[in-house]
N, CA, C and O atoms as a MOPAC input file, in Angstrom:
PM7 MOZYME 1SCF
protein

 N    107.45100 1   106.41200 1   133.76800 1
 C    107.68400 1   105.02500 1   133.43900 1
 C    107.26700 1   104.78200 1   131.98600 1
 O    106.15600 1   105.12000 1   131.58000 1
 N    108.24900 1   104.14400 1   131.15500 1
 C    107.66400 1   104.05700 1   129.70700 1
 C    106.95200 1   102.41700 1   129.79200 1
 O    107.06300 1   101.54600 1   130.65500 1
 N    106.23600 1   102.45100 1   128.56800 1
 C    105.33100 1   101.60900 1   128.35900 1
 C    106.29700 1   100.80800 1   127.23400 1
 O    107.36700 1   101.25300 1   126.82000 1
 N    105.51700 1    99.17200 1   126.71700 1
 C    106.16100 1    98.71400 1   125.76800 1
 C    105.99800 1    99.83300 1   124.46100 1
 O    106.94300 1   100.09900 1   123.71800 1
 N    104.86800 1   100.32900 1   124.34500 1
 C    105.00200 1   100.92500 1   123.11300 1
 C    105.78800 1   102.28900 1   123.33400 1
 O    106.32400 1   102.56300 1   122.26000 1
 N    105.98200 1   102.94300 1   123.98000 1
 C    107.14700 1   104.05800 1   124.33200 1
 C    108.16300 1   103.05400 1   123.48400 1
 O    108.05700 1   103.07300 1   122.25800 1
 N    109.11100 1   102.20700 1   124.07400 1
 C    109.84600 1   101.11800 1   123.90900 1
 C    109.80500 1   100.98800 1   121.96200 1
 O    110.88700 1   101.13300 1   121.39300 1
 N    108.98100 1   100.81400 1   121.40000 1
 C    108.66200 1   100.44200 1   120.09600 1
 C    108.72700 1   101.82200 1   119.41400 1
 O    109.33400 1   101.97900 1   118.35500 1
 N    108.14600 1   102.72000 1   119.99000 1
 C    108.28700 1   104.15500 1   119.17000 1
 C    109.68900 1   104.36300 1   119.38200 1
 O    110.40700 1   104.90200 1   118.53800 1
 N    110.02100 1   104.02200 1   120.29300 1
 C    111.49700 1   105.03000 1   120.47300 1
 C    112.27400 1   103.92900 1   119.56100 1
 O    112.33000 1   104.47700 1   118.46000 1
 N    112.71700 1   103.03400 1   119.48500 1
 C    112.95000 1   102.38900 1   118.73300 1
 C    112.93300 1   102.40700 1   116.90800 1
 O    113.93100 1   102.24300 1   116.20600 1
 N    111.83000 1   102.60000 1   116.52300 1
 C    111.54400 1   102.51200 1   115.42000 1
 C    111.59400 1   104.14700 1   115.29500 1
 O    111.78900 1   104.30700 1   114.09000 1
 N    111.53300 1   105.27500 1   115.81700 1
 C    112.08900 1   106.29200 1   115.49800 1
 C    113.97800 1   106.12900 1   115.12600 1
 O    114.49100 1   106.61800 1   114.12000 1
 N    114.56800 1   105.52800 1   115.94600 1
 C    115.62000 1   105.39700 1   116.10300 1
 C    116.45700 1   104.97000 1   114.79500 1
 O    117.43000 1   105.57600 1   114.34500 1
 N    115.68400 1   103.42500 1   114.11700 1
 C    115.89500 1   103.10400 1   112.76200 1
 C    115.80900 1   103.95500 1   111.74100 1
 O    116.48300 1   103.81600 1   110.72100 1
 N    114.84300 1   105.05900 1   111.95500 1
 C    114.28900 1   105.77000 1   110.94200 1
 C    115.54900 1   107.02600 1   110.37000 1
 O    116.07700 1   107.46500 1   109.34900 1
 N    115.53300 1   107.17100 1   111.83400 1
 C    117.23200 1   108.72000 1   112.41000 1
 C    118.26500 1   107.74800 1   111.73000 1
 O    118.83400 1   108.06500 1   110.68500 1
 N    118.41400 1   106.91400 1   112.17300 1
 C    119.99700 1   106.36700 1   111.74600 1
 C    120.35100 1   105.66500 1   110.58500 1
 O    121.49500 1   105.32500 1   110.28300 1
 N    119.01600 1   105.39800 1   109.75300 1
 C    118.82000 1   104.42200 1   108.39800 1
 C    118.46100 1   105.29200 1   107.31400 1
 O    118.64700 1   105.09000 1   106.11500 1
 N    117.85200 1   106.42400 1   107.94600 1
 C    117.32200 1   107.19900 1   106.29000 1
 C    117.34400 1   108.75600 1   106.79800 1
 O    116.55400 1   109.66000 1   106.52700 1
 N    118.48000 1   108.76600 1   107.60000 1
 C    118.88900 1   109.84200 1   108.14100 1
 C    117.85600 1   111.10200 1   108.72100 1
 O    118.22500 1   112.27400 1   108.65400 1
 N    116.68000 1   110.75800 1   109.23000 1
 C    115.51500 1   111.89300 1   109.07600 1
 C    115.76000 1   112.59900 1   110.64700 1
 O    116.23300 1   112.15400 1   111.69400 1
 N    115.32600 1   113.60200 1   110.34100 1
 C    115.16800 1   114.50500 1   111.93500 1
 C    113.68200 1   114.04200 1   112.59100 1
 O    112.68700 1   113.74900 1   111.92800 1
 N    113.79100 1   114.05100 1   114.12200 1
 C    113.67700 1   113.22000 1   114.57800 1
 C    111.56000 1   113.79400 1   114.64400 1
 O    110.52700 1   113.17300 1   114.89300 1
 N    111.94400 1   115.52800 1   114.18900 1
 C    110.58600 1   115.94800 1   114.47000 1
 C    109.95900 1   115.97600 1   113.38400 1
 O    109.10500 1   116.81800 1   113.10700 1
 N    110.46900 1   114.68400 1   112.36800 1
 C    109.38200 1   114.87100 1   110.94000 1
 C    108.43500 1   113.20900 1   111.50500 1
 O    107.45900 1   112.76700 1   110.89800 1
 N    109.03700 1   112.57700 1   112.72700 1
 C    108.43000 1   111.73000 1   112.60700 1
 C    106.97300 1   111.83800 1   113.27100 1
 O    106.90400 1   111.10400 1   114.25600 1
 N    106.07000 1   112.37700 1   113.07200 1
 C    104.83700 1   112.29000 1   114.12300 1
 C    103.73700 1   111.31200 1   113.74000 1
 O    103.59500 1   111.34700 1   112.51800 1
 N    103.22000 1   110.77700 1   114.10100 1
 C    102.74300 1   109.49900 1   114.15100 1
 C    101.27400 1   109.52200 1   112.45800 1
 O    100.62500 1   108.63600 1   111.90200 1
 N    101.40000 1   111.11000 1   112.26100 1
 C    100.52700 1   111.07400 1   110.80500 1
 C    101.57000 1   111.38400 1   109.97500 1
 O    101.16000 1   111.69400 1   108.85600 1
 N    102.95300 1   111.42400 1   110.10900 1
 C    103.84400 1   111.50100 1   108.67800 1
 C    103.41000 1   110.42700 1   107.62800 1
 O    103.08200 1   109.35200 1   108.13000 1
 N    103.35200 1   110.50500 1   106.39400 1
 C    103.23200 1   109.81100 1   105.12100 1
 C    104.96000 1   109.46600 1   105.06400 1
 O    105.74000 1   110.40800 1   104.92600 1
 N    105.45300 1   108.09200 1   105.17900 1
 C    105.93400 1   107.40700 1   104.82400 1
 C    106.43200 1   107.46800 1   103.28100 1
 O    107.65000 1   107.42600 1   103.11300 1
 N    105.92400 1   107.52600 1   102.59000 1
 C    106.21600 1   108.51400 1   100.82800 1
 C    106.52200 1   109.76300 1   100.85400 1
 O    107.52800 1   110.46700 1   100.75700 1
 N    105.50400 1   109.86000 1   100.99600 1
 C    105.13300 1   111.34500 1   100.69400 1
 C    106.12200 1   112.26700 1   101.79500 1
 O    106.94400 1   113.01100 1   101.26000 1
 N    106.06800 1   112.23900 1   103.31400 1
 C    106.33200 1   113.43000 1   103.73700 1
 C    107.71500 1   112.83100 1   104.42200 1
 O    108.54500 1   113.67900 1   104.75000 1
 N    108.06300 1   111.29700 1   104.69100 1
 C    109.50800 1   110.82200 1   104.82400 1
 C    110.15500 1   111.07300 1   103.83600 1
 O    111.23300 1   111.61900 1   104.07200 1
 N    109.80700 1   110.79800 1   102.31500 1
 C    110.42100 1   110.25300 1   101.66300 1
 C    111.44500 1   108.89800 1   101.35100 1
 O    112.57800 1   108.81500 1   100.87800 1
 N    110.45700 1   107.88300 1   101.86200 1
 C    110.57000 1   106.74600 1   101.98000 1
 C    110.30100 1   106.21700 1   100.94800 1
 O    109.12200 1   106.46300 1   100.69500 1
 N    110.99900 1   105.28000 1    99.78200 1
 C    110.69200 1   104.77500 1    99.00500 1
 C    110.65600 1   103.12800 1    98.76200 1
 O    111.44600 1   102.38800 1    99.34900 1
 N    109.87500 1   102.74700 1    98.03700 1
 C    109.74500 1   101.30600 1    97.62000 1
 C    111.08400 1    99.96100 1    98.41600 1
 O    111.00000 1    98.99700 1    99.17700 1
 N    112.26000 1   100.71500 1    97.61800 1
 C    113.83800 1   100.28500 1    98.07700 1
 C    113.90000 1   100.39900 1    99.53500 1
 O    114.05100 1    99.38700 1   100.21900 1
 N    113.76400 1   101.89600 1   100.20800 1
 C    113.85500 1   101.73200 1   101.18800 1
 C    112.76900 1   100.82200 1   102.25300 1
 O    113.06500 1   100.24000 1   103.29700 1
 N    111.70200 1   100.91400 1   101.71600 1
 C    110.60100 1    99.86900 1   102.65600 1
 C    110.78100 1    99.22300 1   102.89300 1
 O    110.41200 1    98.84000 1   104.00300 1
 N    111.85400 1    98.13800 1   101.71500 1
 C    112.53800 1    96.98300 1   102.12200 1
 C    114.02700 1    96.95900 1   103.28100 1
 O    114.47800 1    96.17700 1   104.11800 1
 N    114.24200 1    97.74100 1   102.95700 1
 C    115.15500 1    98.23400 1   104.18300 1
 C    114.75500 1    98.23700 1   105.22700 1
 O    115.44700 1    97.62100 1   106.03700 1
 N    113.62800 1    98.82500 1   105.69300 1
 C    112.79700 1    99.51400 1   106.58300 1
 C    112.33700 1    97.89700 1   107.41700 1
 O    112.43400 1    97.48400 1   108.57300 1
 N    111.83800 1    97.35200 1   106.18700 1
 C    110.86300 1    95.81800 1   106.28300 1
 C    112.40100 1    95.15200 1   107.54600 1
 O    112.20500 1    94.84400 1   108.72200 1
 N    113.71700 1    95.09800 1   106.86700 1
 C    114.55700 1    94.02100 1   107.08500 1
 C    115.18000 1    94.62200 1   108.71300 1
 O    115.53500 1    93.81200 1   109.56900 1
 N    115.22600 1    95.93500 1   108.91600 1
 C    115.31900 1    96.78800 1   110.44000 1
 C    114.24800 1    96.33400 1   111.29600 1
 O    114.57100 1    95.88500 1   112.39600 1
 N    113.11000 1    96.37200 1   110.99900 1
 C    112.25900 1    96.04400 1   111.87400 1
 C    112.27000 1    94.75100 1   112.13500 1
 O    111.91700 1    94.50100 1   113.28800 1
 N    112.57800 1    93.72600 1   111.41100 1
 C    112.43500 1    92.42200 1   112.02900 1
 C    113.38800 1    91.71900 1   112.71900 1
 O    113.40100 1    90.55800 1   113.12900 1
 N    114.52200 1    92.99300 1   112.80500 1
 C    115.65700 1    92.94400 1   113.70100 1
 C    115.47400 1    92.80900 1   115.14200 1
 O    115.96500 1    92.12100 1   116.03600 1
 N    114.23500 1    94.08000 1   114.99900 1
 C    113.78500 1    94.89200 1   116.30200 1
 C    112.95800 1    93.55400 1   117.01900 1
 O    112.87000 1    93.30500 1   118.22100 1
 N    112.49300 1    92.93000 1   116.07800 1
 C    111.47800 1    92.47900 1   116.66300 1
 C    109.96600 1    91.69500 1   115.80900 1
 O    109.15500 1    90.82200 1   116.11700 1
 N    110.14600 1    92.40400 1   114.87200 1
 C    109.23400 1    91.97200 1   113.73900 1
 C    109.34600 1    90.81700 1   113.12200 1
 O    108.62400 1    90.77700 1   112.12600 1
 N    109.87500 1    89.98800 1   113.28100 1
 C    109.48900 1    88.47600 1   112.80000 1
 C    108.79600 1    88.20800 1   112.04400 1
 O    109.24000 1    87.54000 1   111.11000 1
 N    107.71200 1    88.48900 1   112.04200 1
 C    106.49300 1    88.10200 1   110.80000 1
 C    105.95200 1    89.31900 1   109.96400 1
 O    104.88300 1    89.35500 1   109.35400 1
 N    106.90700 1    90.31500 1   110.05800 1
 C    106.51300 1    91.43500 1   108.87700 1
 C    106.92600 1    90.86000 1   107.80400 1
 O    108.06800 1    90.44600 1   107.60800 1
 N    105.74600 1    90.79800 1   106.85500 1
 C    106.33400 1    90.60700 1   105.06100 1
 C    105.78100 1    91.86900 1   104.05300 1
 O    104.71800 1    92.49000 1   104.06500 1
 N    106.67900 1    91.94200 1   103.39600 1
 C    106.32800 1    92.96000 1   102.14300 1
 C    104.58400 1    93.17500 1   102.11100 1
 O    103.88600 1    94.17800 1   102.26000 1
 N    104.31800 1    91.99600 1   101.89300 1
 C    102.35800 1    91.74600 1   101.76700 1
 C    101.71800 1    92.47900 1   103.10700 1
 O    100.77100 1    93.26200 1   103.19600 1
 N    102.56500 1    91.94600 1   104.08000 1
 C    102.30400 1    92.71000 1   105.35500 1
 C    101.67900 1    94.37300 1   105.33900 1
 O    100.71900 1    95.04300 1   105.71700 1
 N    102.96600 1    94.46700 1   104.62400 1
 C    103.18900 1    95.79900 1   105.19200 1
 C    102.82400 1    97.01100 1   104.25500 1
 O    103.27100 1    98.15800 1   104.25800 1
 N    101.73000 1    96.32300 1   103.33100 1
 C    101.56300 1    97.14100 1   101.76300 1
 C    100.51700 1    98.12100 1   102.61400 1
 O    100.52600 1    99.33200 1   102.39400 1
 N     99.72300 1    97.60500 1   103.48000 1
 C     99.33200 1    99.02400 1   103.91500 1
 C     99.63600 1    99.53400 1   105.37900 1
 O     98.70900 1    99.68200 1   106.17500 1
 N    100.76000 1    99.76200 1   105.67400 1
 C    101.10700 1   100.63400 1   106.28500 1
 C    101.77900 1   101.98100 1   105.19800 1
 O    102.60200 1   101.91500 1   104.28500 1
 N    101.09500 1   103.03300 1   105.71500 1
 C    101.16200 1   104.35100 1   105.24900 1
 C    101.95400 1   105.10800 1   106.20100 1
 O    102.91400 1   105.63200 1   105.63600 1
 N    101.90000 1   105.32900 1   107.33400 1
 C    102.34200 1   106.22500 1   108.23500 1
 C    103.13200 1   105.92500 1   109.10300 1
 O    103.48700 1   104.74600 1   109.07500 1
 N    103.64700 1   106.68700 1   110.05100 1
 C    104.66300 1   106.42500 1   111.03000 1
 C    103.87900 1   105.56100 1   112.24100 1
 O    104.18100 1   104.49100 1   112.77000 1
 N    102.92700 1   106.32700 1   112.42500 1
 C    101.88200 1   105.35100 1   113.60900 1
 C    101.51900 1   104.12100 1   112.47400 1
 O    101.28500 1   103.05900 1   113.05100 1
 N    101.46300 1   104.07100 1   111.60500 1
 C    101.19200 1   102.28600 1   111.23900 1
 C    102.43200 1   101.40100 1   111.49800 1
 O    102.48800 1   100.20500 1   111.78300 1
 N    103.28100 1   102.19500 1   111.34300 1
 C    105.10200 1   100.94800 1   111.49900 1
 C    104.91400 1   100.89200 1   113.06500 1
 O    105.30900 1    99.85800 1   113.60400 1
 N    104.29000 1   101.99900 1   113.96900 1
 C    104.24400 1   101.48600 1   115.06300 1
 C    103.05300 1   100.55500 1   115.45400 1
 O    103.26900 1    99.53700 1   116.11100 1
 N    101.94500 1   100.86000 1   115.09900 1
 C    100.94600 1    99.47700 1   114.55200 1
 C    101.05000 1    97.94000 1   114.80700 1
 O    100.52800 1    97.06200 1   115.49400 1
 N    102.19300 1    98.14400 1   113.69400 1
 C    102.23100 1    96.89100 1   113.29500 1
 C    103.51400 1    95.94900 1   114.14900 1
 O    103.72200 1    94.74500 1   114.30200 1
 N    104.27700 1    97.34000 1   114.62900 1
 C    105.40600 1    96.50600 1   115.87200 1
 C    104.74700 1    96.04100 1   117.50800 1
 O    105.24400 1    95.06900 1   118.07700 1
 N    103.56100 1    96.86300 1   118.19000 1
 C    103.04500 1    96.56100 1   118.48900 1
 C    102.54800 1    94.96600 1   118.14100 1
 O    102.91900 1    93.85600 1   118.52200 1
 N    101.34100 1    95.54600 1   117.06400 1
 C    100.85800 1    94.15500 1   116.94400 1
 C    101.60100 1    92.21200 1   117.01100 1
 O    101.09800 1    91.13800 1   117.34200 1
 N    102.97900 1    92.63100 1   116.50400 1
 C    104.08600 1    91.85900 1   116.38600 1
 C    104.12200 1    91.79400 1   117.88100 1
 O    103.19900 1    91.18800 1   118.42500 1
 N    104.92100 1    92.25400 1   118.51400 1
 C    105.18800 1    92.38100 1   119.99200 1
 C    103.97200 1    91.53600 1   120.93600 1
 O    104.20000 1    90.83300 1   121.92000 1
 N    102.70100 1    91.81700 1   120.35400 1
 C    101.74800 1    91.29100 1   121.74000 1
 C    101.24000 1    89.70900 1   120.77700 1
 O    100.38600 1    88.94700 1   121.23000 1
 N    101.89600 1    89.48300 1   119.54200 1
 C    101.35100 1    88.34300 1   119.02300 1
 C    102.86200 1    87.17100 1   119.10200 1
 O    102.93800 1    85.97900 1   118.80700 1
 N    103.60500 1    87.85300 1   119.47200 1
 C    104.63600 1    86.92300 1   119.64700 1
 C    104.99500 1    86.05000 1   121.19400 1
 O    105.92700 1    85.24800 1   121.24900 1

């Protein structure tokens, strides 16, 4: 039985595969977002405007200056999810 956050990972893996084309086993929850996605500035905002598709509503740029990692985008969808 998956959980909401199963639900949110699989998800936000999903954006990640189909938006910035990545394989699916670079995502592990300590990937660097810069550094080991190669996720950049441009794309964050991308990233920022997918997630609040999903669900993220109150992610802002300011938000999201420190999320670093793959487990922080899930973090912070969580956090979204149980504050909404």
């Amino acid at each position: 039985m998956s959980t909401p956050k199963d639900n949110i990972t699989a998800e936000a893996k999903k954006i990640l595969i189909d938006f910035f084309e990545l394989d699916e086993a670079q995502l592990t929850p300590d990937a660097k977002l810069y550094e080991d996605l190669g996720i950049d500035s441009i794309d964050t905002i991308d990233l920022i405007i997918e997630l609040k598709k999903f669900g993220g509503n109150h992610i802002t740029p300011e938000r999201f200056k420190d999320v670093k990692t793959f487990q922080d985008v899930i973090d912070i969808l969580v956090d979204e999810n149980i504050s909404a």
